[in-house]
C-alpha positions in Angstrom: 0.0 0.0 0.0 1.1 3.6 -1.0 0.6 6.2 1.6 0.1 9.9 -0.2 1.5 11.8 2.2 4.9 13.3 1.6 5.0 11.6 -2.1 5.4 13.6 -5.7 2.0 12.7 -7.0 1.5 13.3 -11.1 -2.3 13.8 -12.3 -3.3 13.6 -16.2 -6.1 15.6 -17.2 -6.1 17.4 -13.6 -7.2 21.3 -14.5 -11.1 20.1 -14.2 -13.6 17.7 -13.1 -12.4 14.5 -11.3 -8.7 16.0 -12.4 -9.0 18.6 -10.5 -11.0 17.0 -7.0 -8.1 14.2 -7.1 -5.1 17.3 -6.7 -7.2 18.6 -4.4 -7.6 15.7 -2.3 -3.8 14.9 -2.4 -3.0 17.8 -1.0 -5.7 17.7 1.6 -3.3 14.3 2.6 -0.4 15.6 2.7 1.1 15.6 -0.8 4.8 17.2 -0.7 4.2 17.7 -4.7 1.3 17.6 -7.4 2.2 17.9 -11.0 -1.5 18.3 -12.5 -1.3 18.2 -16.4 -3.8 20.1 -18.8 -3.5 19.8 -23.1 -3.4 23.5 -22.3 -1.1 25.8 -20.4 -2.7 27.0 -17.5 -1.6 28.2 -13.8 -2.5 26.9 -10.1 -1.5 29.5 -7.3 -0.9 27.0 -5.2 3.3 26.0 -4.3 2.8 22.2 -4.7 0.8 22.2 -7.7 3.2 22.3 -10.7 1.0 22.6 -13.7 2.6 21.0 -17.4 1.6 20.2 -20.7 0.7 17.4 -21.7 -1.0 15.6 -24.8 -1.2 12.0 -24.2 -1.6 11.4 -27.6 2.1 12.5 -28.3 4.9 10.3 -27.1 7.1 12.8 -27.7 5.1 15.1 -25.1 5.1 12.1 -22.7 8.5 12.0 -22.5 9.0 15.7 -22.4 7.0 15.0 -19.0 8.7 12.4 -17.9 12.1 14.2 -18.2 10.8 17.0 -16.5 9.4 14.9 -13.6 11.5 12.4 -12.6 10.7 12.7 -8.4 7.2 11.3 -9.1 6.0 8.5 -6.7 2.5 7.7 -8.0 0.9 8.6 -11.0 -2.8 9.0 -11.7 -3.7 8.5 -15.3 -6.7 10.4 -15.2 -7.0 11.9 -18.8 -9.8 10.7 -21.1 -12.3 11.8 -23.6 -15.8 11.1 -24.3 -17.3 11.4 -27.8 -20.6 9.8 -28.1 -21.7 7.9 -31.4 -22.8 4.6 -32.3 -20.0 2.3 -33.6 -21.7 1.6 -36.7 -22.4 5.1 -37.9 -20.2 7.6 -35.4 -17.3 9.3 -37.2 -14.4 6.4 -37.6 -12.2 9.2 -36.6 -13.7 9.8 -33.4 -13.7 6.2 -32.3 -9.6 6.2 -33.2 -9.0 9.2 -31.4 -11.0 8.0 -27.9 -8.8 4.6 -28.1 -5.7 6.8 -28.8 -6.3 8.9 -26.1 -8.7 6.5 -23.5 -6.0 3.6 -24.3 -3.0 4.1 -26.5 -2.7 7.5 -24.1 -2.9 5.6 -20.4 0.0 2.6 -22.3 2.2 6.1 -22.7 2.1 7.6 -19.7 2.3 3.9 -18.2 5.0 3.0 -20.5 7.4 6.6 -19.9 6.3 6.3 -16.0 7.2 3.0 -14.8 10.8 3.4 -14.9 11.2 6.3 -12.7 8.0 4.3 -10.4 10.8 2.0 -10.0 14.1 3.9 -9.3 11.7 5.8 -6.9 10.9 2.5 -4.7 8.0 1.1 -6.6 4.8 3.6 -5.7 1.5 3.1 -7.5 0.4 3.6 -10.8 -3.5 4.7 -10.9 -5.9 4.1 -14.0 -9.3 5.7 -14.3 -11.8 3.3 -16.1 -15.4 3.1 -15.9 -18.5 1.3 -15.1 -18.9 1.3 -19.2 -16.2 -1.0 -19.5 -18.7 -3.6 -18.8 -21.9 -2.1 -20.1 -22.5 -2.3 -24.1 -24.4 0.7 -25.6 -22.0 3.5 -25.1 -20.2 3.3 -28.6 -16.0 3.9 -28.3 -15.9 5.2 -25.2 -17.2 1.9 -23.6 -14.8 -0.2 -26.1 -12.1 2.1 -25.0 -12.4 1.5 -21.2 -12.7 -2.1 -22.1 -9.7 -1.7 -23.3 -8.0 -0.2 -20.8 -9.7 -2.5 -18.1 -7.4 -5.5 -19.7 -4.2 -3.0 -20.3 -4.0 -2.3 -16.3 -4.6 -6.0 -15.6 -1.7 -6.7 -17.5 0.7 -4.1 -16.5 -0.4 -5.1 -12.5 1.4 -8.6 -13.7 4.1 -7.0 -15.8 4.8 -4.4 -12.9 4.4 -6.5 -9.8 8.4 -7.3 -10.4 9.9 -3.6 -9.2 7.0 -3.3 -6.4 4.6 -0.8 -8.4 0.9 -0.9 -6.9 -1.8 -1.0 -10.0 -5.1 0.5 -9.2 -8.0 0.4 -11.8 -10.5 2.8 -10.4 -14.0 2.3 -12.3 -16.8 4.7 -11.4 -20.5 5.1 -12.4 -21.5 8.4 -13.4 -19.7 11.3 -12.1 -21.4 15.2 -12.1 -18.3 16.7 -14.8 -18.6 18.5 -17.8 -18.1 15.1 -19.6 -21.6 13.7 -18.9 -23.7 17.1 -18.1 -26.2 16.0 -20.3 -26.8 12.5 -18.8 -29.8 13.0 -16.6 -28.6 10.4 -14.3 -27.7 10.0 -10.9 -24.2 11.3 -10.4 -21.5 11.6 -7.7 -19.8 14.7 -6.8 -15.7 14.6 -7.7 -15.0 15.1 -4.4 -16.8 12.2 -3.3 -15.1 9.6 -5.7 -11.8 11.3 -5.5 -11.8 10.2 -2.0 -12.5 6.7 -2.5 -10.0 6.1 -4.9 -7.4 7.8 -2.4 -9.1 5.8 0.0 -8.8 2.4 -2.1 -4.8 3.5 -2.7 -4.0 3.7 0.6 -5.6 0.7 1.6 -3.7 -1.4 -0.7 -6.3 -1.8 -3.3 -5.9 -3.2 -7.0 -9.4 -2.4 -8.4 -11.6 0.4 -6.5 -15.4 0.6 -7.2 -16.9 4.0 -6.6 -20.4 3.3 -6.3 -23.3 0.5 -6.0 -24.1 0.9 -9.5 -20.4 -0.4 -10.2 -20.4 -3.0 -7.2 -23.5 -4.1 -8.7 -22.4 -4.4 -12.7 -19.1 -5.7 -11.4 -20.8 -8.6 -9.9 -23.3 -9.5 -12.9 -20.6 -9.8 -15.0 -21.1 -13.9 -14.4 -24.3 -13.8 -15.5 -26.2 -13.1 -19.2 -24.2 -11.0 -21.4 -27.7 -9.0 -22.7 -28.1 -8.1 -18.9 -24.4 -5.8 -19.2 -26.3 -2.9 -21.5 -26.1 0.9 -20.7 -29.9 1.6 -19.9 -30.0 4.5 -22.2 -28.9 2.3 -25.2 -32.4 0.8 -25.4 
């Protein structure tokens, strides 16, 4: 288990929504450093947060990162996008760029990461999916968390060797800017930030936000027509 206090913490997509609740949470436990990332220069007032650049669907900008950040401890690869279409007749484009940025971008920052992870004792690497991962109906995004489900299952294997902690972190609908016009029930950032700390600290490799996650989590044994988005109908 990886304690947050005192520890160089890096969070992808961290200038809004759950981004932004997760810095502020790891400072709240004690968090020496935050480097908070945006596609966008931008500025945070306050003396941990060290705002960067950073498109995750550049490897030349991850490793512009990584060089500059070398002290991190635990990284949260919180970056995503959401661009809703039906597979069959959604822009192709779209779908590539969710799984290049949803997928290919989390295997970069992974990939550029887990070196310094280890020559810093191991810490944790942290991977935002999604209740949609197992729920058809919500196009590429839902393929793309999928996706990314299976690529943090395997790097817990291929990272267990230098001591980093894996954390998949999926989460039912949360009130952002990304799913403003869902009228669902949602969580506030603040609340599911916490939890996934929570889950971190405790030593967790999978966190579950909410009961509509426990609950689609645990009906993944039974009839695949059951695992459908209810708005897809």
């Amino acid at each position: 288990m990886v304690a947050v206090a005192g520890k160089v913490v890096m969070v992808t997509g961290g200038r809004r929504g759950l981004g932004a609740a997760l810095v502020d949470e790891l400072l709240a436990r004690g968090a020496r450093k935050v480097y908070s990332t945006a596609r966008a220069a931008y500025t945070d007032d306050r003396p941990q947060v060290v705002t960067a650049e950073l498109e995750v669907r550049s490897t030349e900008s991850v490793a512009a990162l990584a060089e500059a950040a070398g002290d991190v401890d635990i990284v949260f690869n919180n970056a995503g996008i959401l661009l809703p279409a039906p597979l069959l007749t959604g822009d192709f484009e779209d779908a590539t760029t969710t799984f290049d940025v949803n997928v290919f971008g989390l295997l970069r920052v992974a990939r550029a990461f887990a070196p310094i992870l280890a020559a810093n004792g191991g810490g944790a690497l942290v991977n935002m999916h999604s209740v949609l991962s197992w729920l058809a109906g919500s196009g590429a995004y839902g393929a793309s968390k999928a996706a990314a489900w299976s690529v943090t299952n395997s790097l817990r294997v291929e990272l267990a060797s230098q001591k980093t902690q894996v954390v998949g972190v999926h989460a039912g609908f949360i009130d952002t800017e990304m799913v403003s016009a869902l009228d669902l029930p949602k969580a506030t950032p603040a609340e599911v930030a916490a939890r996934i700390v929570d889950g971190l600290e405790a030593g967790a490799t999978e966190v579950l936000t909410d009961d509509v996650t426990v609950a689609t989590k645990a009906a993944l044994s039974g009839p695949v027509e059951g695992l459908t988005f209810p708005t897809a109908h």
